[in-house]
ZAKOLTOR-613997 format. One record per residue (C-alpha): chain; x, y, z; residue in three letters. Coordinates in Angstrom, 2 decimals, decimal comma. Layout:
N
A / X / Y / Z / ALA
...
//
This chain:
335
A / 0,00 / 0,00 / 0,00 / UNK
A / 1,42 / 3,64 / -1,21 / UNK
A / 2,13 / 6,34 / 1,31 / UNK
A / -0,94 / 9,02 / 0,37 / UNK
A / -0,78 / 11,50 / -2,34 / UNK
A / -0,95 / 14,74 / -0,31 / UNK
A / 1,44 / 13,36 / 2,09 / UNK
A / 3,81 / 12,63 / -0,99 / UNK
A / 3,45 / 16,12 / -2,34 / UNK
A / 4,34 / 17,60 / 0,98 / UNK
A / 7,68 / 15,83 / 0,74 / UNK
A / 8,22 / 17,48 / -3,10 / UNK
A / 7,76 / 13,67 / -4,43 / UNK
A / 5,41 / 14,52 / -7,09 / UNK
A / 6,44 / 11,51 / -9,49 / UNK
A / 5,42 / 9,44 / -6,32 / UNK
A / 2,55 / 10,93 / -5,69 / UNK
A / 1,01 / 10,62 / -9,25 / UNK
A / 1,83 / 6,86 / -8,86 / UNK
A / -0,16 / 6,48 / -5,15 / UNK
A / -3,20 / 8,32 / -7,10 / UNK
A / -3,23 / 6,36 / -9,73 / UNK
A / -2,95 / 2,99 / -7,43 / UNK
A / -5,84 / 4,34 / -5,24 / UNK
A / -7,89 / 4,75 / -8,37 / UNK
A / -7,63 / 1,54 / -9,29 / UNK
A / -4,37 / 1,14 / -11,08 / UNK
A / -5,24 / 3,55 / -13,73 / UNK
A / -3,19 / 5,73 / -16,45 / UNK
A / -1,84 / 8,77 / -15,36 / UNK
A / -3,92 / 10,86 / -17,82 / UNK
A / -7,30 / 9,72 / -15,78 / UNK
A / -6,47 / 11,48 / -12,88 / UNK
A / -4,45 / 14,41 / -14,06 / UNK
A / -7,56 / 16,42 / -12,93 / UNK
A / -7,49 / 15,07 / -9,20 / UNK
A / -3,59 / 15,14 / -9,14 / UNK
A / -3,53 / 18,94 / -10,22 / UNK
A / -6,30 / 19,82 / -7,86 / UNK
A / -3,81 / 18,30 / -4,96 / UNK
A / -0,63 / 20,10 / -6,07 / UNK
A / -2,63 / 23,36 / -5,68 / UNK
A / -3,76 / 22,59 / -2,43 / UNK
A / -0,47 / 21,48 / -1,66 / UNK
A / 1,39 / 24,64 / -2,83 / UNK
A / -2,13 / 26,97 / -1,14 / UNK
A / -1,36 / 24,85 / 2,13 / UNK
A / 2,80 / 25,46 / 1,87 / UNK
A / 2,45 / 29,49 / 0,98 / UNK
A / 0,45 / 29,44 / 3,85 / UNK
A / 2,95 / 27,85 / 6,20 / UNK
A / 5,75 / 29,88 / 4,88 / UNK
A / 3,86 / 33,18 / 5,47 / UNK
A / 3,08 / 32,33 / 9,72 / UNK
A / 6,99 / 31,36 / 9,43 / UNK
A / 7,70 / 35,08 / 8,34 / UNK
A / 5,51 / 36,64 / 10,58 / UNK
A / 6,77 / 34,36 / 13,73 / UNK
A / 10,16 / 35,31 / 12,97 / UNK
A / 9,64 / 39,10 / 12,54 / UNK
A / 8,08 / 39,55 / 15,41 / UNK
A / 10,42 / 37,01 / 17,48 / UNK
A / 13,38 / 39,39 / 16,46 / UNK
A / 11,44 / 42,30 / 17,11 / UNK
A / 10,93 / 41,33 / 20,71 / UNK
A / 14,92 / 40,21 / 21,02 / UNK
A / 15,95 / 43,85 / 19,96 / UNK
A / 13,46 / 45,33 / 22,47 / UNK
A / 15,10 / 43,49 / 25,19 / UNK
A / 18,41 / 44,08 / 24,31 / UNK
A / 17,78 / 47,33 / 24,14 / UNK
A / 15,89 / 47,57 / 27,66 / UNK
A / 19,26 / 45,60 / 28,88 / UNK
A / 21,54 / 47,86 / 27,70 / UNK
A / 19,57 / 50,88 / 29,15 / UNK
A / 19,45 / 49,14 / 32,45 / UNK
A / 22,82 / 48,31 / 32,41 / UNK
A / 23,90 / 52,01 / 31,31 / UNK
A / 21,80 / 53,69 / 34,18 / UNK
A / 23,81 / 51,48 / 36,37 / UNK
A / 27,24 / 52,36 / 35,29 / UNK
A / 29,28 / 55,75 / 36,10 / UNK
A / 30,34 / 58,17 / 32,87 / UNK
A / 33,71 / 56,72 / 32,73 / UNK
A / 32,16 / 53,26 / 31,41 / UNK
A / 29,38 / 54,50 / 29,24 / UNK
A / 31,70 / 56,38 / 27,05 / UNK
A / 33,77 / 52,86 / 26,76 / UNK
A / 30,43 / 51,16 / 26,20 / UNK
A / 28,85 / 53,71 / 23,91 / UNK
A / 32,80 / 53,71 / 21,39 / UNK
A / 32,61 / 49,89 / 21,62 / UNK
A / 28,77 / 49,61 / 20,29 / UNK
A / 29,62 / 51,93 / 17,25 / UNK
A / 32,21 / 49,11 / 16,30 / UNK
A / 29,64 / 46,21 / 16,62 / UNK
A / 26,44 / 45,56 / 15,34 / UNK
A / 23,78 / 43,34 / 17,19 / UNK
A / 22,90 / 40,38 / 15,42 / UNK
A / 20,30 / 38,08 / 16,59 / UNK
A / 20,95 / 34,70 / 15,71 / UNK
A / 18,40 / 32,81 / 13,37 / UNK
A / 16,06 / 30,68 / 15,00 / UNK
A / 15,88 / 26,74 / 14,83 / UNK
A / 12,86 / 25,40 / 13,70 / UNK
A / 12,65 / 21,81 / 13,11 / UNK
A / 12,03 / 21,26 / 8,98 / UNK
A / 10,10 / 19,06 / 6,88 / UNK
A / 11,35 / 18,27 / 3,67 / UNK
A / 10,64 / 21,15 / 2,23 / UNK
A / 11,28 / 23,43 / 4,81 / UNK
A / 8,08 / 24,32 / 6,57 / UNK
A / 8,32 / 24,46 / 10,18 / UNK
A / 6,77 / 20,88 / 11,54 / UNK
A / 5,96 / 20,33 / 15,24 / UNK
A / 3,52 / 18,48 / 17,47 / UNK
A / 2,74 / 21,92 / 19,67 / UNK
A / 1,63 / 23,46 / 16,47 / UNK
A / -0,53 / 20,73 / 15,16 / UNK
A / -2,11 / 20,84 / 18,76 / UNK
A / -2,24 / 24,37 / 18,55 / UNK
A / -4,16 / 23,94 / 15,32 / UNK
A / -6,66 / 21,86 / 16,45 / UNK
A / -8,29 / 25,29 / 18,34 / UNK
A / -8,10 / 27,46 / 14,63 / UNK
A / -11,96 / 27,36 / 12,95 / UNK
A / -10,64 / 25,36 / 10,01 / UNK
A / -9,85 / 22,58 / 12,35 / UNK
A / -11,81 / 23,13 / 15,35 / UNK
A / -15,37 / 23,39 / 13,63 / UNK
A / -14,76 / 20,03 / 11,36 / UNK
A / -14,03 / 17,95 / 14,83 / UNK
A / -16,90 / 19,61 / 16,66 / UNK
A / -19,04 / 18,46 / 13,32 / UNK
A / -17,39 / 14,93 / 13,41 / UNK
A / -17,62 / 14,36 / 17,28 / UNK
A / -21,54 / 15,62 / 17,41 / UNK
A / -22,34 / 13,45 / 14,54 / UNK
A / -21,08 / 10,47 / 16,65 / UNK
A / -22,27 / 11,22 / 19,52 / UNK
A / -25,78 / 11,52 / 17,89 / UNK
A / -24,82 / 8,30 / 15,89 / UNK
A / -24,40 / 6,37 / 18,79 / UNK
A / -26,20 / 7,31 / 21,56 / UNK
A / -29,25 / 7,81 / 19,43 / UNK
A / -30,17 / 4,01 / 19,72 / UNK
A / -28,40 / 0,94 / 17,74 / UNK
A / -25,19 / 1,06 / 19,15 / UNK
A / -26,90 / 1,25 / 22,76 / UNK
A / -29,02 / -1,99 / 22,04 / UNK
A / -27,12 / -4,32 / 19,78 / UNK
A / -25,46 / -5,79 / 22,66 / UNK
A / -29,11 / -6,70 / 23,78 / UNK
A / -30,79 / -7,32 / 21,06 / UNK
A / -32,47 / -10,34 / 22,15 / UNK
A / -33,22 / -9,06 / 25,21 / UNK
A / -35,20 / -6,31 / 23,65 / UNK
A / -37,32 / -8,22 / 21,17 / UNK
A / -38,55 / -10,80 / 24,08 / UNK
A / -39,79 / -7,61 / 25,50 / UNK
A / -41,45 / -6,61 / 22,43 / UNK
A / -43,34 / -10,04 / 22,27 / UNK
A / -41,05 / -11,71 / 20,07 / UNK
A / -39,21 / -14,33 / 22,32 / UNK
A / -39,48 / -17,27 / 19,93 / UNK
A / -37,95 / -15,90 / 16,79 / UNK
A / -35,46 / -13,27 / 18,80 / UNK
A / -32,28 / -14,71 / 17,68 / UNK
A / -33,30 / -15,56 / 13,81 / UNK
A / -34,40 / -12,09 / 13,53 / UNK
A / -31,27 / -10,23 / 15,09 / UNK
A / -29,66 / -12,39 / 12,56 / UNK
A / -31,55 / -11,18 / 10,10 / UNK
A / -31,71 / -7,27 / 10,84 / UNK
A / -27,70 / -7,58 / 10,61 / UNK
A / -28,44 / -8,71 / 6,85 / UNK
A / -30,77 / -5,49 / 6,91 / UNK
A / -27,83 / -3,57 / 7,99 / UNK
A / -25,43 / -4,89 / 5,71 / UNK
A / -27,74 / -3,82 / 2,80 / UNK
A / -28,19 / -0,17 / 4,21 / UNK
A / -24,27 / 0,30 / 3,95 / UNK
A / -24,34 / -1,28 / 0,44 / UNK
A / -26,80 / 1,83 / -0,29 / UNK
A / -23,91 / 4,20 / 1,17 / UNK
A / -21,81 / 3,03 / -0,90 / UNK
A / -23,87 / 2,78 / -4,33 / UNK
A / -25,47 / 6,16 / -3,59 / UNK
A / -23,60 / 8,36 / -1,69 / UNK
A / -21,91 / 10,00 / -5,12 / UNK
A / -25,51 / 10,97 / -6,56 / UNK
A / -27,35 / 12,23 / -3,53 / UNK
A / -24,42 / 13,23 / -0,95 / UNK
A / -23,50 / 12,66 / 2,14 / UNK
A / -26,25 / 15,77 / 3,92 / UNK
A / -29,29 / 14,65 / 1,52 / UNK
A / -28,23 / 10,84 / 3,34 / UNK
A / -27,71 / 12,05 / 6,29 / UNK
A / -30,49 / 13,67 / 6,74 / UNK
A / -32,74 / 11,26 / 5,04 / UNK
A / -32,11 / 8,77 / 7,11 / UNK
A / -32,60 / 10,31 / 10,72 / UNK
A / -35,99 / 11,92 / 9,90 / UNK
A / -37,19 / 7,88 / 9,75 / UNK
A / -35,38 / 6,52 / 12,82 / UNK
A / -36,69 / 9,61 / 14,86 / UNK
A / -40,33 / 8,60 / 13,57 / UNK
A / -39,69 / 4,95 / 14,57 / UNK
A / -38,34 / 5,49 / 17,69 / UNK
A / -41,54 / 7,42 / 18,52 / UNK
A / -43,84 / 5,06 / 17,10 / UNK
A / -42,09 / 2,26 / 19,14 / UNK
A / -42,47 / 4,23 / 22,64 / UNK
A / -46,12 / 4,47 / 21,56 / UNK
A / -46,76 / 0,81 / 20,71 / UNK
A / -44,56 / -0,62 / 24,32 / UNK
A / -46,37 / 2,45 / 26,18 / UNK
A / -49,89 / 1,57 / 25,03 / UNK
A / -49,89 / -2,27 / 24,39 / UNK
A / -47,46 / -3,64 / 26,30 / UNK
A / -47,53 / -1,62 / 29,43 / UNK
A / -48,65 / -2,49 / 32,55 / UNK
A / -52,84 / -2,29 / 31,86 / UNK
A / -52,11 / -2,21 / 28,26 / UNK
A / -54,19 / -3,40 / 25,34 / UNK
A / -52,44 / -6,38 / 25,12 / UNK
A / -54,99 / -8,01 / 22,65 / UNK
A / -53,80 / -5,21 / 20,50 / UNK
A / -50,55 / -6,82 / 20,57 / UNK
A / -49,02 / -7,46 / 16,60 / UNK
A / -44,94 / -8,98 / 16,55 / UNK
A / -45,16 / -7,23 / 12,78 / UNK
A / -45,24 / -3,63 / 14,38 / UNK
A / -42,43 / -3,33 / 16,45 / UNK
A / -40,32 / -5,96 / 13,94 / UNK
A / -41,19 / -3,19 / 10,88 / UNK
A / -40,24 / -0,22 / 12,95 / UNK
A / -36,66 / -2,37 / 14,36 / UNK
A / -36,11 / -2,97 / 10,59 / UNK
A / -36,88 / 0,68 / 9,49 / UNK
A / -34,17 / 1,75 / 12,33 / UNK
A / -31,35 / -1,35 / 11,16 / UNK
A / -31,07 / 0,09 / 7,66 / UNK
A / -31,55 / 3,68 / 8,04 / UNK
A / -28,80 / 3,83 / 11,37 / UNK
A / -26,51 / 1,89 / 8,58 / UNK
A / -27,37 / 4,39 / 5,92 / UNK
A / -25,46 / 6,69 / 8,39 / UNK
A / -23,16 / 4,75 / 9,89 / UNK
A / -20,64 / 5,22 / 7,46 / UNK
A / -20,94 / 8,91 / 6,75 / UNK
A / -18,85 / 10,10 / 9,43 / UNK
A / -16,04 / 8,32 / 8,84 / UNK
A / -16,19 / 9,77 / 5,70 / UNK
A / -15,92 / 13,07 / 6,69 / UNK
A / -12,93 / 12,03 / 8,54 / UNK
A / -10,92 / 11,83 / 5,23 / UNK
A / -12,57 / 15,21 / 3,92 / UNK
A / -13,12 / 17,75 / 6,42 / UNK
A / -9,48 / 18,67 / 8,10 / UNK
A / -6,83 / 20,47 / 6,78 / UNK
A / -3,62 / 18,56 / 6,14 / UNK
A / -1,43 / 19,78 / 8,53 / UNK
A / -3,78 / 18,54 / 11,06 / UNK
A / -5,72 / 15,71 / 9,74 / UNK
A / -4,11 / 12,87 / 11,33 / UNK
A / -4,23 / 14,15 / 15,02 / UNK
A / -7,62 / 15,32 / 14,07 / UNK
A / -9,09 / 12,43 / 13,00 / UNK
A / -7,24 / 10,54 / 15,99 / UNK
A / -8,93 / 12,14 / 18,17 / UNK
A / -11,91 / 12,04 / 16,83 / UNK
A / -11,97 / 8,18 / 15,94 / UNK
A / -10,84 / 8,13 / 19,77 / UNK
A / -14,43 / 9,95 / 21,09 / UNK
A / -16,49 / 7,66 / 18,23 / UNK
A / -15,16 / 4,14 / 20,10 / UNK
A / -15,46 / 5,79 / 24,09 / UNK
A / -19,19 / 6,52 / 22,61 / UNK
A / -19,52 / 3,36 / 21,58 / UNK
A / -18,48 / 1,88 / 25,05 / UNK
A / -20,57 / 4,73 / 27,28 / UNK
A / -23,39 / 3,71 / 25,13 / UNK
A / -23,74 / -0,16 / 25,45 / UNK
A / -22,60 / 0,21 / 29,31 / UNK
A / -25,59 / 2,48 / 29,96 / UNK
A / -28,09 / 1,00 / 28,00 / UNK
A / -29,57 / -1,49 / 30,47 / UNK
A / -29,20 / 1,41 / 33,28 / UNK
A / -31,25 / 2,83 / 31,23 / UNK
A / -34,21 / 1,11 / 30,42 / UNK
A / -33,93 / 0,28 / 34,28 / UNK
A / -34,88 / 4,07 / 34,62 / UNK
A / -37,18 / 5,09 / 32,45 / UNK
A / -38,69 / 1,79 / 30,99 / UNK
A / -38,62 / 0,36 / 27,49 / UNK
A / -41,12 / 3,25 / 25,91 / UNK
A / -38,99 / 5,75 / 27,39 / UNK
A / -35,52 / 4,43 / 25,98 / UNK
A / -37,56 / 4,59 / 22,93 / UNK
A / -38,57 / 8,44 / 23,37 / UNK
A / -35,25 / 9,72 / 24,71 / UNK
A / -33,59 / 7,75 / 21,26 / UNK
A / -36,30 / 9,94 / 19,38 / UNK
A / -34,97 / 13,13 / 20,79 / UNK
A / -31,62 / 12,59 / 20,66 / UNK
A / -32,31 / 11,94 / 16,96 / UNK
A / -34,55 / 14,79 / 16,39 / UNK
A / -31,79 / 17,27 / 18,48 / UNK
A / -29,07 / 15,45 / 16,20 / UNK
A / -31,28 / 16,01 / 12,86 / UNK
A / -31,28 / 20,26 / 14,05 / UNK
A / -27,94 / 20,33 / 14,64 / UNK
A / -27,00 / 18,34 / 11,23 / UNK
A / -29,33 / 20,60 / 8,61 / UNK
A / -27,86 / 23,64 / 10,49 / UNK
A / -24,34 / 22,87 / 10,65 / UNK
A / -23,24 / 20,20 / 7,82 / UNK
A / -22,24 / 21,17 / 4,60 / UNK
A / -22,19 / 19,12 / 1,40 / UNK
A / -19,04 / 17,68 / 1,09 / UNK
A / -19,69 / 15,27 / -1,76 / UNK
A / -17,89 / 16,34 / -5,42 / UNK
A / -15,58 / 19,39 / -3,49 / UNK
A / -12,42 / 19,73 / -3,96 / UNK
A / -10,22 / 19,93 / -0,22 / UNK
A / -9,69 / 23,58 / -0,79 / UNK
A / -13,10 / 24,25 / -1,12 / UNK
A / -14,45 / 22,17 / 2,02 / UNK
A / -11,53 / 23,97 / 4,13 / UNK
A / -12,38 / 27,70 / 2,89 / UNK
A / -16,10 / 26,73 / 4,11 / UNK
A / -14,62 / 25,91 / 7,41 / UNK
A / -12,76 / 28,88 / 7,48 / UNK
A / -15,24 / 31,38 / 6,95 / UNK
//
């Protein structure tokens, strides 16, 4: 497996990095992704000029505050001497200049000052910070908005629900259900983008997770109309929720690869990958605290709002990422 194209380019191995892009398209000709590969050298040489320009700036005003204090030094040390030895002082400075000496910054290959304290610094600048608080929200929302918090206890749940007979064939089968809503991802994320999916497919697990507080609330209850009882309801609502959830199950860690700048990706999307998996383990440990506390209905409404919060914050705050170039998706992160 190649070293990444971006990565490549930020070491001046262009010939390289044409290679990697063609390997990652699928072993195509050069020609193919020309396109892609001079989008990426722009970016590249946007992302350098960039660097190079902070560089300046640090150093300028760096040397500006070493003159200042060798000038307040000097005064100091003149106010504390007798006339005699500021004459001497004042005919040796006319001989000698001061000269501060260059800084040491520690380079990449091309030069570009490279250090963990500035990454981490980087991660509080709007084109980094605002991605990760995107990212982190949408997992958070992802996982404690139902699934993740029950799949441990699947079976557990649908003998509550009335199915304890079939309970194990049919969390077998709502994993095939899942496996076809990623499958959708995949086939259709390039025609109707990763917000249209997104947002698609919490509207319907919001509505089921209602509709399935109603049904335990009402029918299976204590005093409930348990004649009204029908396995199909809850089992179509579980299956709406199984394909939808892995509709957008994937769509974060998508973003991962899109939304950060390059100088920061990787810690980035380190720490965010970090948050996704403690959600994932907060989630499944407090699920059966849970429905300990506020019953099976009202897992089922406080999954609802957490959805319906997470569908607000999503249309407000989530921009179409799908067929933008990296420039683009970082200027709309910068503005």
């Amino acid at each position: 497996m190649p070293e990444t194209p971006i990565w490549l380019l930020s070491r001046g191995r262009h010939e390289d990095a044409l290679r990697s892009l063609c390997w990652l398209r699928g072993w195509t000709t050069p020609d193919d992704v020309r396109e892609e590969f001079n989008q990426l050298v722009k970016y590249d040489n946007d992302v350098n000029k960039e660097n190079l320009t902070t560089t300046a700036k640090t150093n300028e005003v760096t040397d500006e505050n070493k003159h200042m204090a060798y000038a307040k030094c000097s005064n100091e040390r003149e106010a504390s001497k007798g006339d005699d030895e500021i004459q001497e002082d004042t005919q040796q400075s006319q001989t000698q200049d001061y000269n501060p000496k260059p800084h040491n910054f520690l380079k990449t290959d091309k030069g570009v000052p490279h250090s963990w304290l500035v990454r981490c610094k980087g991660l509080l600048k709007p084109p980094t910070l605002r991605p990760l608080a995107l990212v982190v929200t949408f997992f958070s929302v992802l996982h404690f908005g139902g699934i993740t918090s029950m799949r441990p206890f699947m079976i557990h749940v649908f003998h509550l629900l009335g199915m304890k007979d079939e309970a194990s064939w049919i969390t077998v089968g709502l994993a095939g259900v899942s496996i076809l809503g990623s499958t959708c991802t995949v086939v259709t994320v390039k025609w109707l983008g990763k917000r249209f999916l997104t947002l698609a497919s919490t509207c319907p697990c919001a509505v089921a997770y209602l509709l399935l507080g109603v049904y335990s609330y009402v029918v299976l209850g204590p005093g409930g109309a348990s004649d009204y009882a029908r396995t199909w309801m809850p089992l179509t609502l579980m299956t709406v929720i199984f394909f939808f959830n892995s509709v957008i199950g994937q769509i974060p860690w998508m973003l991962l690869c899109e939304v950060f700048p390059f100088r920061t990706r990787a810690i980035a999307s380190g720490l965010a990958s970090a948050l996704c998996y403690a959600f994932i383990f907060t989630a499944s440990k407090s699920y059966l605290h849970l429905e300990q506390s506020l019953e099976l209905h009202g897992v089922f409404w406080l999954f609802c709002v957490i959805n319906c919060v997470g569908f607000a914050f999503l249309y407000r705050k989530m921009p179409e990422t799908e067929g933008k170039s990296l420039a683009e998706i970082e200027i709309y992160f910068s503005s």
